[in-house]
N, C-alpha and C positions, 0 to 999 in steps of 0.2 A: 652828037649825043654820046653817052656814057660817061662811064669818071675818067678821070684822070690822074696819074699820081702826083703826089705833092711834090716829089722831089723822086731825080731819078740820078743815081751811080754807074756813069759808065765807061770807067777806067778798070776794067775787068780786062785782062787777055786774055784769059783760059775763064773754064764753067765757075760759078761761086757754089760752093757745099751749102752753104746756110748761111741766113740773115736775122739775129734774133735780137728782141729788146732786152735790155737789163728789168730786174723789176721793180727796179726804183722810175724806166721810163727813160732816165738821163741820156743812155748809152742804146749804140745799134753796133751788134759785133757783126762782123763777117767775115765768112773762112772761104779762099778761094785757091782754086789748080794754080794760080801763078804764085805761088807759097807766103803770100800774104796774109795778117790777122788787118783788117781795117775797121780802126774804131772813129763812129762818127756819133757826135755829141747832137743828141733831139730836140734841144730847143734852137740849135739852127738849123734844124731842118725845113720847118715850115717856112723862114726867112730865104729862102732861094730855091728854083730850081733846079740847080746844082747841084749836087751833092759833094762835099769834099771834104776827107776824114779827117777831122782832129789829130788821128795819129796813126802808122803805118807798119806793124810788129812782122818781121821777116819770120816766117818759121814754113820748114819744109812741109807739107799737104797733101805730097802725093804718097799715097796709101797705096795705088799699084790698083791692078781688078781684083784681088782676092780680099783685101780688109774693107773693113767698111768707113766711108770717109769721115774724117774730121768734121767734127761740130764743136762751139762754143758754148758750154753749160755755166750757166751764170750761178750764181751762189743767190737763192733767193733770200736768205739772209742777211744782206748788203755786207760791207759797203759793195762797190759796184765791182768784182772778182767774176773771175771766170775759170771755168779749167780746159785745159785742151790734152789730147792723147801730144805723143812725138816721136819722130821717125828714130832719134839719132838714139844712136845705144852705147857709144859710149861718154862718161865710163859705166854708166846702166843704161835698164830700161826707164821713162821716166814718164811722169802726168805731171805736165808743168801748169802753174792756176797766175795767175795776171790778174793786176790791177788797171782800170781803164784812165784814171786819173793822175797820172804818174809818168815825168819823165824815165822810167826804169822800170818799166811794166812788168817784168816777170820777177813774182814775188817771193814764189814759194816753187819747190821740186817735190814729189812725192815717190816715191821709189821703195826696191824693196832686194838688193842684188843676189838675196837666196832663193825668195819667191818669182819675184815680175820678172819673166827672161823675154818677155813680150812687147808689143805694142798694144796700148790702152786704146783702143778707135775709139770709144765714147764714155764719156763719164760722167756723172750728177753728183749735186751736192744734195744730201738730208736737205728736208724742211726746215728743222725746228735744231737739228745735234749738230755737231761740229764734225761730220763724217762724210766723204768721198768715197765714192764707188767706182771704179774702173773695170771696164770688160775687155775679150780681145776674143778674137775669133777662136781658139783652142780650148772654148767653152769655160773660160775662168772668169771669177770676181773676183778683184781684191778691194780691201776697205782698209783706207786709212781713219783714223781717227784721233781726236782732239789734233785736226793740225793746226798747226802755227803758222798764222802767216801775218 
């Protein structure tokens, strides 16, 4: 008895942060301790057991025990975009945002080298504006807006 999942990833070596759909549906992002973004494409999910990401974005994850860990905020505006906080500072601090469809997935930087001297651990896009919100534990927002990407 009970369910079962449709499909199950287990190419993890270290813990996974979070597993979120796009909200187009298309896309399953996931952010893991082994400094991996793995993006796995939803209409073959249901076609196998298996799980195996369409594509495999290296980026550092360890946030340490004081920040709070990396998550993938989707842009609910499509196309299928994402943004992530990052560890590396230079030559800033930066929120880098990803496309999931794309040989060259990191699309856009958002930065600010007077303001952000920080690490962004989580950020949202607006519903409806063209606006990004990045927080960090030293109790700051910052907001970019109309970005470009």
């Amino acid at each position: 008895g009970g369910n079962k999942p449709v499909a199950t990833a287990a190419m993890f070596s270290r813990s996974v942060n979070c597993a979120y759909y796009s909200p187009s549906g298309s896309w399953v992002a996931s952010v893991s301790q082994d400094n991996r973004i793995c993006l796995f494409s939803s209409p073959h999910l249901a076609s196998t057991a298996s799980m195996k990401p369409e594509s495999t974005i290296k980026h550092d994850n360890h946030t340490g025990r004081w920040l709070t860990k990396f998550h993938a905020s989707w842009d609910p505006r499509g196309p299928d975009t994402f943004a992530m906080g990052c560890m590396m500072k230079d030559p800033y601090r930066r929120i880098e945002v990803f496309a999931a469809d794309t040989p060259n997935p990191l699309i856009a930087t958002l930065h600010s080298e007077e303001y952000m001297n920080s690490i962004q651990s989580l950020n949202v896009f607006h519903d409806t504006l063209n606006v990004v919100a990045g927080v960090n534990s030293s109790g700051r927002v910052h907001l970019y807006c109309d970005v470009h990407m």
